[in-house]
C-alpha positions as CSV (number, residue, x, y, z in Angstrom):
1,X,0.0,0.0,0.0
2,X,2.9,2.2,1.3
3,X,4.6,1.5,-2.4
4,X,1.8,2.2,-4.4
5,X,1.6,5.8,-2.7
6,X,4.9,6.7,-2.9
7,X,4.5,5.7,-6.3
8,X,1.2,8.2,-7.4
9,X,3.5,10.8,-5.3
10,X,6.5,10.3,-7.5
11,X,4.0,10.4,-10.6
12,X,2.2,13.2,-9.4
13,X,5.4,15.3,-9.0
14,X,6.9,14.6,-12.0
15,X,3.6,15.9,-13.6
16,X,4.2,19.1,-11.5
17,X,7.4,19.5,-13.3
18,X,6.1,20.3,-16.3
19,X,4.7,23.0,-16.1
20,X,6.1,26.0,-16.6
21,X,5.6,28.4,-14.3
22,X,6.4,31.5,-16.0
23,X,5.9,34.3,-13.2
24,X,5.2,34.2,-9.3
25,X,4.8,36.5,-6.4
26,X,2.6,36.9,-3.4
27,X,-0.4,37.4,-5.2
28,X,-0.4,35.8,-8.7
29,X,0.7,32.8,-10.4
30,X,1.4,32.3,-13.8
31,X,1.8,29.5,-16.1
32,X,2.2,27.7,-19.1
33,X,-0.9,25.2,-19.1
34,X,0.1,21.8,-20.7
35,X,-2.2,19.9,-23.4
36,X,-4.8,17.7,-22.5
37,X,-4.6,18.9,-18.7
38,X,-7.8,19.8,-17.4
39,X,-7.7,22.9,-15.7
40,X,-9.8,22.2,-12.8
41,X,-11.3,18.8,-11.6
42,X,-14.0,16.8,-14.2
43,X,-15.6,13.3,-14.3
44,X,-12.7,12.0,-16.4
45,X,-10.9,12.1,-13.0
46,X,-7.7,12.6,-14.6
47,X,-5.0,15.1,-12.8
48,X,-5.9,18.4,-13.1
49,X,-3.9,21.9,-13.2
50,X,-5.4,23.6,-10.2
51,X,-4.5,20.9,-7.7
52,X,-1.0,20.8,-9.1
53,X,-0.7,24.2,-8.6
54,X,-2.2,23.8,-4.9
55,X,0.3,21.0,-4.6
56,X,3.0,22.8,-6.1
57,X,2.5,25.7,-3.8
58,X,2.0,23.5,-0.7
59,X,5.5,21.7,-1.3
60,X,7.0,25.3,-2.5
61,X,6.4,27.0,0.3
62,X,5.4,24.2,3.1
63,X,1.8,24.8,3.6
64,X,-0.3,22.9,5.7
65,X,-3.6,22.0,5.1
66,X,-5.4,23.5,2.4
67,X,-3.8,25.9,0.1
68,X,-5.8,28.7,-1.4
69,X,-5.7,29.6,-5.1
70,X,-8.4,31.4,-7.2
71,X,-9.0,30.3,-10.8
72,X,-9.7,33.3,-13.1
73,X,-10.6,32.2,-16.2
74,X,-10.5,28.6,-18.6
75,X,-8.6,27.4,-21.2
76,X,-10.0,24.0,-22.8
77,X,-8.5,20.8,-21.9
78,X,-7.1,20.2,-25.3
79,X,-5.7,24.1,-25.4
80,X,-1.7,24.7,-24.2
81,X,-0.7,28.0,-22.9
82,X,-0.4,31.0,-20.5
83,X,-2.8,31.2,-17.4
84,X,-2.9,33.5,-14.8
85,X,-4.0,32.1,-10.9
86,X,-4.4,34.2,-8.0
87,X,-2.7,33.5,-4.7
88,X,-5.2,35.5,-2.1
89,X,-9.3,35.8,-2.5
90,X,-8.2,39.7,-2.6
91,X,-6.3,39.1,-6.1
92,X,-9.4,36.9,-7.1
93,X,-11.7,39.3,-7.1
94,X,-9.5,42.3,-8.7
95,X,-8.7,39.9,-11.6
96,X,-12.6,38.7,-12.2
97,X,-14.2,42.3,-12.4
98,X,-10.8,42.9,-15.0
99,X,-12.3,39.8,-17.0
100,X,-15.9,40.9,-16.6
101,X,-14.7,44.5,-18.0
102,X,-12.7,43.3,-20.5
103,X,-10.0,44.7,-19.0
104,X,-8.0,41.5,-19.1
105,X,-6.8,40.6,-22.4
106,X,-6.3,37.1,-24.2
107,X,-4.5,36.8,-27.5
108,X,-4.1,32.9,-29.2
109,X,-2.4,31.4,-32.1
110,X,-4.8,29.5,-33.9
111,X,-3.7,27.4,-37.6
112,X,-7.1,27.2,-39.2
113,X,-7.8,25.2,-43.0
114,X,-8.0,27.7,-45.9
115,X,-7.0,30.7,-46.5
116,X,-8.3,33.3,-44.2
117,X,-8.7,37.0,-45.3
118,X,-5.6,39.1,-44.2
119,X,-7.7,40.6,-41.2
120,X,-11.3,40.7,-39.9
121,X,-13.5,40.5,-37.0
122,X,-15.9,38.1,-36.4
123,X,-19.0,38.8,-33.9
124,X,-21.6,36.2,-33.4
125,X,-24.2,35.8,-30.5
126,X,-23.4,31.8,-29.1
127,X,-25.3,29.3,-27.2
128,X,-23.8,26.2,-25.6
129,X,-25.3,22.7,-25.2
130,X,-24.3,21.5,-21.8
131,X,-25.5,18.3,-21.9
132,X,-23.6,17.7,-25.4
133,X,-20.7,19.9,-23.9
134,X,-20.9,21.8,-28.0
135,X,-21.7,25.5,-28.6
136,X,-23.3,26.7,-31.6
137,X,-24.2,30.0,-33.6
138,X,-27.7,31.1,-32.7
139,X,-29.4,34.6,-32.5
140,X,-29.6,37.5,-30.2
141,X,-32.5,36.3,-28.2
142,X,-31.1,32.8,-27.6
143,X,-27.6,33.5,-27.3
144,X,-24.7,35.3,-25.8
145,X,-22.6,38.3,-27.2
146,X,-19.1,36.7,-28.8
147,X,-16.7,38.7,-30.6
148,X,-13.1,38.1,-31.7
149,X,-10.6,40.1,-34.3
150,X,-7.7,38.5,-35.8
151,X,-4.7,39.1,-38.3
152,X,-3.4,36.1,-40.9
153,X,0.6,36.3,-40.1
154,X,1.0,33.4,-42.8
155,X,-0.5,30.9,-45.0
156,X,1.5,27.9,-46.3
157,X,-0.1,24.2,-48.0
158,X,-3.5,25.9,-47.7
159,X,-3.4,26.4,-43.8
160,X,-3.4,30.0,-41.9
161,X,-1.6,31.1,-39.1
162,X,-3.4,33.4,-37.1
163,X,-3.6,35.8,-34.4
164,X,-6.7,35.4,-32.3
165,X,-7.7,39.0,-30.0
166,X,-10.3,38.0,-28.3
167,X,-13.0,40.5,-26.7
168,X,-15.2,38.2,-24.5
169,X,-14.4,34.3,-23.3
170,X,-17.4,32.2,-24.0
171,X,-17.4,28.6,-24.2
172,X,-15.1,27.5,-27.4
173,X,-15.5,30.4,-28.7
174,X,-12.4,30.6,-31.4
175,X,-13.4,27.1,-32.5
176,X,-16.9,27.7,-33.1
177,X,-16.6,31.2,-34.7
178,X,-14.0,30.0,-37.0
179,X,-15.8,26.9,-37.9
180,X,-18.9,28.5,-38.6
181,X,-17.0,30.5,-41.6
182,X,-15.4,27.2,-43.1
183,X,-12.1,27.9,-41.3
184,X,-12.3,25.1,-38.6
185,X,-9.2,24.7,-36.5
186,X,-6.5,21.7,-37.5
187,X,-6.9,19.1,-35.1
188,X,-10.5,20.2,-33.5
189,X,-12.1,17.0,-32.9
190,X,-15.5,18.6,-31.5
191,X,-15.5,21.3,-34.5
192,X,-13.6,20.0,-37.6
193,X,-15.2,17.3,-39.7
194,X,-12.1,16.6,-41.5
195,X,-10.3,15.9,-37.5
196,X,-7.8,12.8,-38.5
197,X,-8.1,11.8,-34.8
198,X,-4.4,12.4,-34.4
199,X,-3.7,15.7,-34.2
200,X,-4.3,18.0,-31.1
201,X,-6.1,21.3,-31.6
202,X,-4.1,23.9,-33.0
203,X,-5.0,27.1,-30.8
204,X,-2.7,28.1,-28.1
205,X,-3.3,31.2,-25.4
206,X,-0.1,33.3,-26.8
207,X,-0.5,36.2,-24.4
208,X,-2.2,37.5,-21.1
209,X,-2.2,41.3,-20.4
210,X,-3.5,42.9,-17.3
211,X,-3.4,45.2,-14.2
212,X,-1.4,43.9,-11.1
213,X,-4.1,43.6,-8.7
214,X,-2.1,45.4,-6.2
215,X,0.2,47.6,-7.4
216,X,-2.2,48.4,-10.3
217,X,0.9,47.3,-12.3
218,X,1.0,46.8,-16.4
219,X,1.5,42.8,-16.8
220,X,2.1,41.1,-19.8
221,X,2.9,37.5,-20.4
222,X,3.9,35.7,-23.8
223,X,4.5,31.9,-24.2
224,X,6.4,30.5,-27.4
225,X,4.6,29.5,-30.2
226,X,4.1,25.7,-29.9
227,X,7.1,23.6,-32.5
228,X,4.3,20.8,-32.7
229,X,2.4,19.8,-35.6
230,X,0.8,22.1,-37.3
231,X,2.2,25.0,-35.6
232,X,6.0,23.8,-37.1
233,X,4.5,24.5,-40.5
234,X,5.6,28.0,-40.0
């Protein structure tokens, strides 16, 4: 019995190690979410990034009991990249009412099929099935607000790289919006009906901006671009 714990710890830890963690103080923690890690727990009961980071901190800085740490927003399980956490219920808080304002800022790197116009910005109003965990284009009186711009940097073997700002955070939002306008993602199992089953989704969270919420602070954040599949096409 003793064995088989020491052997989840081991397991566990090594998991810990990689993530990156890109930026810490006492109030915010910031890291580089892995693929196919859910960011909080679900039924697939599968290790998920908040309790790493609870872990992480608890080892770090020898915590007992329960360790506190506030998620602010979601990336999807299948989506790599940077996420903010906050350390104290106070930092919580600040950083929600930035997301509600849209004061915090999200930009992704998506490689989409076809070739996307140069620029654009796509606004759409976006209902999701919960049941079906899928969200759909709908209209204003069934749906929620969702609004995106983005910027082709490239196009190469009839796939676009692009440059995802986006304005508010609902549920798959990128996927769906691009999808609806015969550019699904490369790789999107739920949205693409040409997914080979192989490939992961190709959207990663590039870059978080947003006010310290302390010292009112500029922050800014910016991961690599992935040098996976389809991303290395570029």
């Amino acid at each position: 019995m003793l064995k088989m714990i020491w052997y989840f710890l081991v397991e566990y830890m090594a998991e810990l190690q990689k993530i990156n963690v890109i930026y810490e103080d006492n109030h915010l923690l910031v890291v580089e979410k892995p693929i196919n890690v859910p960011v909080c727990a679900d039924s697939s009961y599968d290790d998920d990034l908040l309790s790493m980071l609870k872990q992480y901190l608890k080892e770090k800085y020898h915590k007992p009991g329960n360790v506190y740490l506030g998620l602010v927003h979601r990336l999807d399980r299948p989506v790599s990249g940077v996420m903010v956490f906050a350390k104290t219920s106070k930092a919580a808080s600040r950083l929600g009412k930035q997301v509600s304002e849209h004061i915090l800022k999200k930009e992704y790197l998506a490689v989409v099929e076809g070739r996307v116009p140069l620029e654009g910005e796509f606004f759409d109003y976006l209902k999701k099935d919960e049941e079906k965990n899928i969200s759909y284009v709908t209209d204003k009186n069934h749906g929620k607000e969702a609004r995106l711009y983005y910027k082709r940097l490239d196009y190469k073997n009839n796939f676009s790289l692009v440059e995802i700002h986006l304005e508010t955070g609902r549920s798959h939002q990128i996927r769906v919006q691009f999808s609806s306008r015969g550019f699904p993602l490369v790789g999107d199992a739920k949205y693409n009906p040409n997914h080979d089953g192989k490939t992961n989704v190709a959207l990663y969270a590039k870059k978080l901006s947003f006010y310290h919420p302390v010292t009112k602070e500029k922050m800014e954040f910016e991961g690599e671009m992935p040098k996976r599949y389809p991303f290395s096409l570029f």
